[in-house]
Every structure is written in structure tokens, then in C-alpha cells.
C-alpha positions in Angstrom: 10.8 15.7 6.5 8.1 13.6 7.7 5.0 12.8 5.1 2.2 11.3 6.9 -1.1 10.6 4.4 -4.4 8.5 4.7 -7.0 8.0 2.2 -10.2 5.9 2.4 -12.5 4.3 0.3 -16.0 2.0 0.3 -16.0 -1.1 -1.5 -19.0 -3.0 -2.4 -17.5 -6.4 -1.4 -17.3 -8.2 1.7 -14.4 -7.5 4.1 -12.8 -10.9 3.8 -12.6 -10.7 -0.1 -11.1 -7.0 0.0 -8.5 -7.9 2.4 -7.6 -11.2 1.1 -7.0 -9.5 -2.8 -5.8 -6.4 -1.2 -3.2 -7.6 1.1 -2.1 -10.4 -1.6 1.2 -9.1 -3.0 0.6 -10.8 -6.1 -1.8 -8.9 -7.0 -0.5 -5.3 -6.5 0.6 -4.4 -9.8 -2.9 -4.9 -10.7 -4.5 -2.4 -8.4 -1.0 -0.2 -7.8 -0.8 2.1 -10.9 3.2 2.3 -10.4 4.3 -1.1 -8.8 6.0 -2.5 -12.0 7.1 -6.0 -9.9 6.8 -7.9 -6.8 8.9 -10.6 -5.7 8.7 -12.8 -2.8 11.7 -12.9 -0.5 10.5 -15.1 1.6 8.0 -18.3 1.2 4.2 -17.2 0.9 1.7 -16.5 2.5 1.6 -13.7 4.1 2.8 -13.4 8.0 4.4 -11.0 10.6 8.0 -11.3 8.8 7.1 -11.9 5.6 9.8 -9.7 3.1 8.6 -8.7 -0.4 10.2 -6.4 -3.0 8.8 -4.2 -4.9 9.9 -2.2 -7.9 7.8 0.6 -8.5 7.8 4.0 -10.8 7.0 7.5 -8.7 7.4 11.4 -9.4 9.3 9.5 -12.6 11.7 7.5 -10.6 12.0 4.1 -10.0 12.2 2.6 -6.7 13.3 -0.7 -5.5 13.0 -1.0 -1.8 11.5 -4.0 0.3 8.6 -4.5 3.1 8.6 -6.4 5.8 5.0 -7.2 7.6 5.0 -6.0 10.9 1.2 -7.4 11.6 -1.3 -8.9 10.1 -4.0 -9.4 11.3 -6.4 -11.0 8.3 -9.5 -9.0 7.6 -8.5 -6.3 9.7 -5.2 -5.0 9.5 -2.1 -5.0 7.9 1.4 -3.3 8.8 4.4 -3.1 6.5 8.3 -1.2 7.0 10.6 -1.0 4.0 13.7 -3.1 5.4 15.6 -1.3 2.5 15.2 1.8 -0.2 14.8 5.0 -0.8 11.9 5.8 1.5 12.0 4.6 4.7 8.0 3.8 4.9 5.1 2.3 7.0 2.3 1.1 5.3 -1.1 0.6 7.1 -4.1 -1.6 5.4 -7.2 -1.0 7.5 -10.5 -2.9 6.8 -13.7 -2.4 8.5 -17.3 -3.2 7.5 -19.3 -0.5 6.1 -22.7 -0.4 4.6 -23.6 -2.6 1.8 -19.7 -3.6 2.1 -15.9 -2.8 3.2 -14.1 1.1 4.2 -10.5 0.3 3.5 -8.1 2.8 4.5 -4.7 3.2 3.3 -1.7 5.1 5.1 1.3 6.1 4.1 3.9 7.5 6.7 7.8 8.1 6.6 10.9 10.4 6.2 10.9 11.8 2.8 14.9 11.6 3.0 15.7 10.9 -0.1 12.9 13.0 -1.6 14.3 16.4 0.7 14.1 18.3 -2.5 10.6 18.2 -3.5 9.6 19.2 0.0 7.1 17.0 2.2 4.3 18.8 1.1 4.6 18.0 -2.0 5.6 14.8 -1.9 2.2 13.8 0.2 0.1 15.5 -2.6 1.5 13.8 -4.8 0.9 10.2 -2.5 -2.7 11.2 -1.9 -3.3 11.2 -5.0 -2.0 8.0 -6.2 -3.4 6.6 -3.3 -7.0 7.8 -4.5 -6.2 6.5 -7.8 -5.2 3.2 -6.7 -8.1 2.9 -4.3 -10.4 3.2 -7.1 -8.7 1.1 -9.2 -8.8 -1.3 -6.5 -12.7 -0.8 -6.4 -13.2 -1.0 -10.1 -11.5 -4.5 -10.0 -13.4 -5.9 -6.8 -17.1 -4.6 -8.2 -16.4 -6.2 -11.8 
């Protein structure tokens, strides 16, 4: 069941600072509500091939799974693929320069395989609206 969701949100902050904090996997459990830990698989920084795993809590269950970075192109785009988990999933960071600062779009797209039972429309209400919540929490951090 394919789940396919994209949410957007301004920042006040210049492109280069959101995509540098946002793309930093060190710093997603403090914008992502339900990543509980991050762990680099390979050396840092960030770059196409990079692997880092996540262990995150959603719809109350815990998911271990691991991304690789497809492309990254800094201050403008950035493309992950679990190599392994639950939820085989492409994850797109899009940065653009909006007025008075930064749109950054988020998308989320996969097979909700292991998620059959909930149904993929549920399962991408439920996304959108962690996404939204983590956008935020991503702009309340940023604006501080």
C-alpha cells in the first residue's frame, strides 16, 4: 500500500542555517518528536552514502530501521532510503528561500508493508500529522 505525504513549512532563518540543523542527524531527536536515537554507521558528515540508524517510537511501536543518503545537495536537497526496517521509506528535505526566510518541505513516501493493517490511509494521517508537529517544533527551535 503505497503512503505518499508532503508537508511544508516557513522558517524565519536563512536557508543555509535550516538545512545545515535540519539535515544534521545529530540533532533529530531534538526536532523529531519520536526519534528516541541516532547513530552513525558510517564516519560523519553527511554525504551520498552516508548510513545512519534511527530508533524511533510511531502509532506506539518502535522502529529501528536505517537510511542511506541518496543526495545531498547542501542548502537545497536531501534524499534518504531505509537500507533496512519495517518501512521501506524515502525521505525528501527540500529547502528554498521564501520571504523574510526558508519553505522547507518534508516528504514521506513508501510501502506501508509492514503497516498493511492500519490501511495507507490511515497511516499517512497519521505521518502528516507528525510531520506538522515536527515542522513546528523544528521552527520553534530555529526562531529561539
Amino acid at each position: 500500500m503505497p503512503v505518499d505525504v508532503v508537508t511544508a513549512i516557513e522558517i524565519a532563518r536563512p536557508r543555509d542555517e535550516v538545512a545545515a540543523f535540519a539535515a544534521d542527524p545529530d540533532q533529530a531527536t531534538r526536532w523529531y518528536e519520536n526519534i528516541r536515537s541516532v547513530e552513525w554507521q558510517t564516519a560523519p558528515p553527511l554525504a551520498v552514502g552516508s548510513r545512519v540508524a534511527f530508533v524511533a517510537s510511531f502509532l506506539g511501536r518502535r522502529l529501528a530501521y536505517t537510511y542511506e543518503v541518496q543526495e545531498h545537495v547542501p542548502g537545497e536537497r536531501l534524499v534518504m532510503r531505509t537500507a533496512q526496517g519495517p518501512f521501506p521509506m524515502t525521505t525528501v528535505y527540500e529547502w528554498a528561500d521564501a520571504p523574510g526566510g526558508t519553505r522547507m518541505t518534508l516528504r514521506n513516501s513508501g510501502e506501508s508493508a509492514g503497516f498493511a493493517r492500519l490501511g495507507a490511509p490511515m497511516l499517512a494521517a497519521a505521518m502528516r500529522r507528525a510531520n506538522e508537529l515536527d515542522l513546528r517544533r523544528l521552527k520553534g527551535i530555529l526562531e529561539a
